[in-house]
MARDRENZA-153548 format. One record per residue (C-alpha): residue number from 1; chain; x, y, z. Coordinates in nm, 3 decimals, padded with zeros to 5 digits. Layout:
<nodes>
resi:chain:xx:yy:zz
NUM:A:X:Y:Z
...
</nodes>
This chain:
<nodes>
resi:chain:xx:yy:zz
1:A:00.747:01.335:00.199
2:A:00.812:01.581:00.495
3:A:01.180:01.556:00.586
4:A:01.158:01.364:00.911
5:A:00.938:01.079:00.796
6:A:01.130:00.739:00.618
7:A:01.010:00.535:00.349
8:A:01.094:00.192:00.219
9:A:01.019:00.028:-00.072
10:A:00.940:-00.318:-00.088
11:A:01.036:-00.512:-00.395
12:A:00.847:-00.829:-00.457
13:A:01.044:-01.105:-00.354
14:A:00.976:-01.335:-00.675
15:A:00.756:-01.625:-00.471
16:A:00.431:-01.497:-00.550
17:A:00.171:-01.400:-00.266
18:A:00.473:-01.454:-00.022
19:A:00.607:-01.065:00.008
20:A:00.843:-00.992:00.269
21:A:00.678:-00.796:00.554
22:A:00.800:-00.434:00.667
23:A:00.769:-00.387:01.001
24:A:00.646:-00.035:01.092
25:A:00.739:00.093:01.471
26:A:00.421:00.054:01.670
27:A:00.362:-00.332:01.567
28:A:00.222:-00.314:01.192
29:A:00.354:-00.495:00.915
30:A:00.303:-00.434:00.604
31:A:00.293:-00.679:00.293
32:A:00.386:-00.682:-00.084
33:A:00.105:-00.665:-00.300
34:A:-00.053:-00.960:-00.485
35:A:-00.058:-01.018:-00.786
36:A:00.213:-00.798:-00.872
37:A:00.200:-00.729:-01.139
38:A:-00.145:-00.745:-01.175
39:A:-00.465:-00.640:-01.437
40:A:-00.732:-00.582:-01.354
41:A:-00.737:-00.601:-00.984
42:A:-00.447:-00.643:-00.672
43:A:-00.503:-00.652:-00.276
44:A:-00.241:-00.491:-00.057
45:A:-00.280:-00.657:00.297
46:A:-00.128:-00.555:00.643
47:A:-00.158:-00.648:01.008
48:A:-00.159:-00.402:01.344
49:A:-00.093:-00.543:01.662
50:A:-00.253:-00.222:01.805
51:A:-00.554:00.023:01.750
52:A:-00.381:00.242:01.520
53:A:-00.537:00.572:01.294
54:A:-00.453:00.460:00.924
55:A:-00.412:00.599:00.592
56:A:-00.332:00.387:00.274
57:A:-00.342:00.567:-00.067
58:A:-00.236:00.476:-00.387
59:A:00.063:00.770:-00.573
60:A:00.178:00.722:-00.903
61:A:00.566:00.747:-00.950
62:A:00.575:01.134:-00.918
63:A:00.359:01.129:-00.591
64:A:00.064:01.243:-00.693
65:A:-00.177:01.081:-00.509
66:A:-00.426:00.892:-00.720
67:A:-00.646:00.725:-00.481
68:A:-00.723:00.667:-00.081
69:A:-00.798:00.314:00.014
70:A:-00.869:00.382:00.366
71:A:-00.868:00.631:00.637
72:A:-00.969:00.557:00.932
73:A:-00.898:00.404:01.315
74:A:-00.887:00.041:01.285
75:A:-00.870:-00.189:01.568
76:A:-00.583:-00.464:01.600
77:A:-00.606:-00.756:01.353
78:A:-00.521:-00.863:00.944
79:A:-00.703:-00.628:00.637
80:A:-00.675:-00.709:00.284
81:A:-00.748:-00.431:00.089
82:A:-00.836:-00.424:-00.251
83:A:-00.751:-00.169:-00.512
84:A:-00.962:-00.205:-00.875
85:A:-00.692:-00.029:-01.068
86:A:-00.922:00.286:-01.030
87:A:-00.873:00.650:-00.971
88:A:-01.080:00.820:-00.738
89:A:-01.309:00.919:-00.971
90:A:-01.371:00.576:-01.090
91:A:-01.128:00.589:-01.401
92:A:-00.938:00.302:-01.465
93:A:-00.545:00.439:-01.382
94:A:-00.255:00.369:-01.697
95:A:-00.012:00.107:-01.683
96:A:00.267:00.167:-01.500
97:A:00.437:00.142:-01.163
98:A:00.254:00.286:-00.836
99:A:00.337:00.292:-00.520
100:A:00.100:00.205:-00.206
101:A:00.153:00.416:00.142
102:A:00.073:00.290:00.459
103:A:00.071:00.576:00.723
104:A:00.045:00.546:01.127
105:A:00.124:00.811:01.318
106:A:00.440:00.950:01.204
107:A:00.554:00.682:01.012
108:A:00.494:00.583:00.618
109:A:00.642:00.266:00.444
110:A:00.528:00.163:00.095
111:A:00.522:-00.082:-00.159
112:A:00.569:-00.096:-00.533
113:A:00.331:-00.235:-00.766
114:A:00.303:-00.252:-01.179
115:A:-00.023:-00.206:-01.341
116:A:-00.037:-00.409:-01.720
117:A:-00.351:-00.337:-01.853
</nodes>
């Protein structure tokens, strides 16, 4: 991460599906993952309350970046994203924890998650 930018980690907050939103400067909120921990399959969701350019990619615990979920301008409103557990070449990631990254401008939060395959 470039000095200047923050991020926070979200730890699942034990009632499942019911993550405690970050709020991100600009009006977008972003959610714990569910299931967490999950096989085969999880969906990271988030809201904007604005048109905002976004980026959210999976990283592995070293921060290499394993897979882009999306990248593009999305008007306001609710996604659910779904990640298969897949690299970007298609090949199914190890166990482990990973981290999702939500990016907006010149902000990033993120949210842990535990592969058990």
């Amino acid at each position: 991460l470039p000095v200047n930018q923050r991020t926070h980690i979200l730890e699942n907050s034990g009632a499942q599906g019911l993550g405690i939103p970050e709020t991100i400067p600009g009006g977008i909120m972003l959610y714990q993952n569910y299931p967490n921990p999950f096989n085969p399959a999880t969906v990271i969701s988030y809201q904007l309350s604005v048109a905002s350019e976004i980026e959210l990619g999976i990283f592995d615990v070293t921060g290499r970046l394993i897979r882009t979920l999306v990248n593009s301008r999305q008007p306001a409103g609710f996604y659910a994203v779904g990640w298969d557990g897949r690299d970007a070449r298609g090949v199914p990631a190890a166990s482990g924890v990973y981290l999702y990254r939500l990016e907006s401008g010149r902000t990033a939060h993120s949210g842990k998650m535990i592969l058990l395959r």
